[in-house]
Phi, psi and omega in degrees: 000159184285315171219109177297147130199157201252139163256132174305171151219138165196180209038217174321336198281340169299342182248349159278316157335311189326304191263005170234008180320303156327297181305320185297302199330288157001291199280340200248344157293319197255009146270310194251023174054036196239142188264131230226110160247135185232147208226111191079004161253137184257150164263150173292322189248058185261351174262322144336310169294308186312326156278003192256346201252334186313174177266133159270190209225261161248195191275147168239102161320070194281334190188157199181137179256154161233132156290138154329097197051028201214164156341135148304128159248128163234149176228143185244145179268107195196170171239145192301337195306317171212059152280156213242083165190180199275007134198125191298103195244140184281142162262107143293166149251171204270017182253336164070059217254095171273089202251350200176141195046197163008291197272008195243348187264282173294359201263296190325284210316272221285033150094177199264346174308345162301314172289319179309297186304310181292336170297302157336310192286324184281307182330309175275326174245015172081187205263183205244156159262174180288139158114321196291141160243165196202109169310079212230160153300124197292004175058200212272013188269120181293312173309353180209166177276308166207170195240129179279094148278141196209114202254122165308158168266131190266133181271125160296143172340177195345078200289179195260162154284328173292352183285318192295314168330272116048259213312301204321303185316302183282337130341292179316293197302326196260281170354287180288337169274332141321315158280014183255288205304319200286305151336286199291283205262043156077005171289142184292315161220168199199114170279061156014101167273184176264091169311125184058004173275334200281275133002283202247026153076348178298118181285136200285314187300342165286310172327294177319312226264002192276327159290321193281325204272013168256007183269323206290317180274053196249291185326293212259346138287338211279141174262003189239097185258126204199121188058046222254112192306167165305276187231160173250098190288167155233110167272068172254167185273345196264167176267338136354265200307327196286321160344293191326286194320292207317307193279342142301337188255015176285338199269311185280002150236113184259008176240030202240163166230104185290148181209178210292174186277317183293016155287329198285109181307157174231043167284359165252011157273161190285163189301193197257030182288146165297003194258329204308176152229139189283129197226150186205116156294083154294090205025218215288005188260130163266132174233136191227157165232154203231093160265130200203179193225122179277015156286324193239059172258149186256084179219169180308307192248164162200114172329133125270115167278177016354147178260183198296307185294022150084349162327124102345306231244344199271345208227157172294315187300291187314326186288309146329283197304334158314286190327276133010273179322315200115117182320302186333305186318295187283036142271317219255304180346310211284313193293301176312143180284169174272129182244121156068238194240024145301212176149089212263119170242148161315161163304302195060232198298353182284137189269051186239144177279346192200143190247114199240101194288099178272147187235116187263104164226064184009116173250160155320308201306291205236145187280141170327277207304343192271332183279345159287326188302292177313294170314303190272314145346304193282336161289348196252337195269322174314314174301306170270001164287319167258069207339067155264155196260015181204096177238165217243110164259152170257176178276082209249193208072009166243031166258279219272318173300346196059007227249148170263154179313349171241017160269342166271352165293329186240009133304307176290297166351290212288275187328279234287334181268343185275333175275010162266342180335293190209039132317099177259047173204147200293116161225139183261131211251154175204137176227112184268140169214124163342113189319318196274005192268057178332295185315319222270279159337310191262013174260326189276337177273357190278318188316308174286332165306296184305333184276297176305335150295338188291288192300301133027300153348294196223105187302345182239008180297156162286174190295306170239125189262303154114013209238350228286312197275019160230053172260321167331328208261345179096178187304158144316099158307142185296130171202163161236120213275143161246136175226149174208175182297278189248138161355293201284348181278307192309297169286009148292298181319318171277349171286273169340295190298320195280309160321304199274343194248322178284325177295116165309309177345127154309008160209190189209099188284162192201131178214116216185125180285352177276358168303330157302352179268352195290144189238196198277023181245287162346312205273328191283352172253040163282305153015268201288008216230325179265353169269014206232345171147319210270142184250125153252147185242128210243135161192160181259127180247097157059029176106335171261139180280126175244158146222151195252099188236118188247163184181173183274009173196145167293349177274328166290311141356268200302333166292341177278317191312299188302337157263000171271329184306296172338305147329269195282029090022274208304316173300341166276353154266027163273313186290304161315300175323295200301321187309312190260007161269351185265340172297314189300308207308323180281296178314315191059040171243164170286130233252348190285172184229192180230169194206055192290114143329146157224156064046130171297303170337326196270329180273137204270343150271109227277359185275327210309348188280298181313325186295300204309304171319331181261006189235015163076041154238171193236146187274130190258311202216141171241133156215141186287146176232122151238138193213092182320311200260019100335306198285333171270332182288322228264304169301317164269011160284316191298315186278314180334299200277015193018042150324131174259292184286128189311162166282178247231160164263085185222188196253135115275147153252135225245118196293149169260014175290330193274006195268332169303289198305311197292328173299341184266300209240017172107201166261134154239159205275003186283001177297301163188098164329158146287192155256004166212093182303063197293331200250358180144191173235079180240224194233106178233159195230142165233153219259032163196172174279287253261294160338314180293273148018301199281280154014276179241108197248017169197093181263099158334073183185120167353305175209194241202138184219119185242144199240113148272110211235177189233139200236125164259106166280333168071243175223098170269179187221199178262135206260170161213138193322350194248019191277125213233337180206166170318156202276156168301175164250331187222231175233042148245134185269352192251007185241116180244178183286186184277301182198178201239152177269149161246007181146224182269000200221016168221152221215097202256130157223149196230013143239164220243335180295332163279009174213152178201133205312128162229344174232143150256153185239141208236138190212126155271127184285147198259147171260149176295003171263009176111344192301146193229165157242156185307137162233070159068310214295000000 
């Protein structure tokens, strides 16, 4: 990574991490892109997760039934990604959005036409409701025939029993409309996961025992039976659920027969064929291997090795990956700076958003293995700082490194278990290996074999523990490591931390526009948030929406506070999400974008040093932004608006959590508010720094972030506060202005589409005493 820094933890603050550890991770990835190790603290449910996380080994048979006039029930320990039956059932959400567990899960494996296809099925008929199922195709997952989505009721975190009472009926339901599709569409068999325990909070021995007793009354109440399947797997991975399950249908067919594990066969994972791909769970990461040509992987990322002169055409991998690409790479390749030991280029002709060229090269410092290690971490930390969900590595360190294929096969391992360790977010790992490379293929599965025996062993162990070379040294001080893309991420983040966990005050403002997005599933749990000790407060100031969260201890404070972040979070990233799918969808472009380091120099306006120097900031970073389909929606905003006259040059300032977001989806106005919305509640820009400055004037943050963009004001009027979208021009209400002024240096537009990102600006406040910074130049 580019930049480290470690925070002591004491006092209150060891327990609140203790008990919040999922959530901070989260909340300091999706603000500050910062990869979050907490070191000498235990989690409460660190031993429950730790069993919920193991790899499975094999398919296991736990127990099996035959119903009355009805399907054989088994249940099984496996993982569903590569179970073997003629249809696969998804726990969906109702947007059918695979974004996370299971379904994030089956979408990697079969490839991205599972999303595609589910995308299309909401376009065209809207979102699905709780209880619903929806019939689809299986991608590339060879093992099955179709994938059953089915979306369960989703719960709050420790839930009430009357909530659960509530829920048991729409269980019931998506159960028996599962078995109506099984019917309907002539299938022989069909696996079943524990639907809504996981996600969506369905406390599981009831979830089991509400599942088994609805397969059971669907078959052995029912008076009309028709197409009735061979078998019903109830398939899970974990060891927890399969307990559940197991113990439920012991309750509800007391006449089945359980059996031992070493009965159990593993004949419903796909063969030992070499083409097949081999999966290994690691806390939150699925790692699969593959033979396959890592040119033509369909993932966020994709691995290069390159050498050091920067040659493309010099390596078998790189040359393939060239070939494929497009000249442009090895263009783009020549220009760009080095982030750590990376070198980050576009995809181009590649079905990837970005290809991060690694140079495995023998150094003084450091030994091949540590230069292997390091190198595939920092593509794996890189990847998840900017939470992309999938990257593709080929099998490297045996070229420049010397390494033999099953010594780099259990190097690349060792990195993916030292970054899931305290990863919280789902990511998918692909390790390619050249279809003809038989040798290569049966060192990296023997590697992944030793490693699920290893883990296998032992049930309560974590997927990793990471700690084996300080058990010698005594406990760990409590602390917590940030690693980030850049210096300014990582200290914004420790700025964040330090505020929140140190501060005395007797509350905690949260002041984020996205609070306007809170629906009744927020609010009731604010509720509930407030039945735990804590007073929250929902108010508006001047265009920003807050809550204000109080309490009898800064420690309960800060544990509530940390779950409304968590909420909007998860919404901004829904809100990214829904946004760049409508983008690509409007554009018919590929939604990635590029993020150049620059130069001050480099940019034609020649004012800009002095400008920024007279207001006491010092320029840290210039990054260049180009975003094909921002860029194709903006052109065709321009013709919309018949602009005669090029667009206007002008500034936002920007909060840094959002800075990310306007490079992926453009502008919103919940991005950055003023602080006196005077002209309306639009999207606002102003046309000089010392104005922007004026605009938005009080940010809690280490350092001052400016987004420079080109804005089509078109034929504007004077704005007014109560303005929600530009004014008529005349007395037809449908023909309005383009956007509203605030005077000469401010500028309102009320679609995101008129305006585009082309520079962020990185800004350190300058002190009266002359302190100065570096500024690029």
């Amino acid at each position: 990574m580019a930049s480290s820094l470690h925070i002591p933890l004491h006092g209150p603050s060891v327990n609140i991490v203790k008990k919040c550890q999922a959530d901070l991770s989260d909340i300091l990835l999706t603000k500050f892109g910062c990869v979050t190790t907490f070191d000498g603290v235990d989690c409460e449910s660190e031993a429950r997760s730790a069993q919920q996380q193991l790899p499975t080994v094999f398919a296991e048979k736990r127990f099996i039934v035959q119903l009355r006039g009805g399907p054989q029930v088994s249940v099984w320990k496996a993982d569903l990604t590569s179970f073997t039956a003629d249809a696969l059932v998804n726990a969906a959400n109702t947007s059918l959005q695979h974004s996370g567990g299971l379904a994030q899960a089956l979408s990697a494996v079969g490839g991205p036409q599972i999303q595609r296809e589910s995308s299309d099925y909401i376009m065209k008929y809207g979102d699905l409701k709780t209880g619903d199922t929806v019939v689809l195709g299986a991608g590339s997952l060879t093992q099955c025939k179709k994938i059953i989505h089915a979306v369960g009721p989703q719960l709050f975190k420790n839930p009430s029993r009357y909530d659960v009472i509530q829920a048991q009926p729409l269980l019931e339901k998506v159960i028996k409309n599962i078995l109506d599709e099984v019917a309907n569409h002539r299938l022989s068999t069909v696996a079943i996961p524990a639907i809504s325990s996981g996600l969506f909070n369905y406390p599981l021995p009831l979830c089991a025992e509400t599942i088994v007793a609805a397969v059971k009354n669907y078959y052995e109440c029912s008076s009309h039976q028709r197409n009735i399947p061979k078998e019903i797997f109830l398939v899970n991975k974990d060891e927890p659920t399969v307990k559940q399950i197991e113990r439920a249908c012991q309750k509800i067919f007391p006449h089945g027969t359980a059996m031992l594990h070493s009965q159990a066969p593993g004949g419903n994972l796909r063969s030992g064929d070499k083409t097949s791909a081999q999966t290994i769970q690691i806390g939150k990461v699925l790692l699969t291997l593959m033979k396959d040509k890592i040119e033509e992987q369909q993932t966020d990322v994709i691995v290069n090795t390159a050498s050091q002169d920067l040659n493309l055409t010099g390596g078998q991998i790189s040359a393939a990956i060239l070939k494929k690409a497009g000249h442009g790479m090895q263009k783009e390749i020549e220009r760009v700076q080095k982030k750590g030991k990376i070198i980050i280029t576009g995809g181009y002709n590649l079905n990837c958003k970005k290809v991060y060229h690694t140079f495995c090269i023998r150094n003084a410092e450091a030994g091949a293995s540590k230069v292997l290690l390091q190198s595939v971490k920092e593509c794996l930390h890189t990847a998840g700082a900017n939470q992309y969900t999938s990257i593709a590595f080929p099998a490297i360190g045996t070229g420049n490194l010397g390494f033999s294929n099953r010594e780099a096969a259990k190097i690349m391992l060792q990195a993916v278990e030292e970054f899931a360790r305290n990863f919280p977010m789902t990511l998918n790992v692909f390790f390619v290996i050249y279809p003809f490379d038989d040798s290569a293929f049966q060192d990296f599965e023997d590697q992944i074999r030793n490693l699920k025996q290893e883990k296998s062993r032992s049930s309560v162990e974590p997927a990793f523990d990471g700690r084996s070379e300080v058990h010698n040294k005594g406990p760990l001080e409590p602390r917590i490591s940030l690693s980030a893309l850049s210096p300014e991420s990582a200290e914004e983040a420790e700025k964040w931390l330090q505020d929140l966990l140190y501060n005395s005050q007797p509350f905690v403002n949260i002041c984020n526009n996205f609070i306007l997005h809170f629906g009744k599933k927020e609010f009731q749990r604010l509720s509930r948030l407030t039945k735990s000790g804590v007073s929250i407060e929902e108010f508006l100031t001047q265009g920003h929406a807050c809550l204000k969260v109080e309490g009898h201890s800064r420690e309960e404070i800060v544990i509530a506070a940390l779950q409304v972040e968590k909420m909007l979070c998860d919404i901004q990233k829904e809100f990214v999400s829904e946004e760049e799918r409508e983008l690509g969808l409007l554009s018919n472009k590929n939604t990635s974008f590029e993020r150049m380091n620059v130069g001050l120099k480099d940019n034609p306006r020649s004012d800009w040093s002095s400008a920024f120097r007279s207001q006491n900031l010092g320029v840290l970073k210039v990054e260049k932004v180009e975003n094909p389909a921002l860029t194709s929606l903006f052109e065709l905003k321009k013709k919309q608006l018949n602009c005669s006259h090029p667009p206007e040059t002008m500034f936002q300032r920007v909060p840094a959590q959002f800075c990310e977001m306007i490079n992926r989806i453009g502008f919103y106005a919940e991005c950055a508010p003023p602080d006196d919305p005077l002209f309306g509640e639009g999207i606002y820009f102003a046309r000089t720094i010392k104005k922007a400055m004026e605009l938005w004037r009080q940010k809690n943050e280490k350092h001052v972030y400016f987004v420079q963009a080109d804005v089509l004001t078109g034929k504007a009027t004077q704005g007014r506060p109560e303005l929600i979208l530009p004014p008529p021009v005349g007395t037809d209400p449908d023909v309005m202005f383009d956007s509203v002024s605030g005077g000469t240096d401010i500028s309102v537009i009320f679609s995101g589409y008129q305006a585009l990102p082309r520079y962020i600006i990185t800004c350190a406040r300058v002190g009266s005493d002359g302190f100065s910074v570096h500024a690029g130049i």
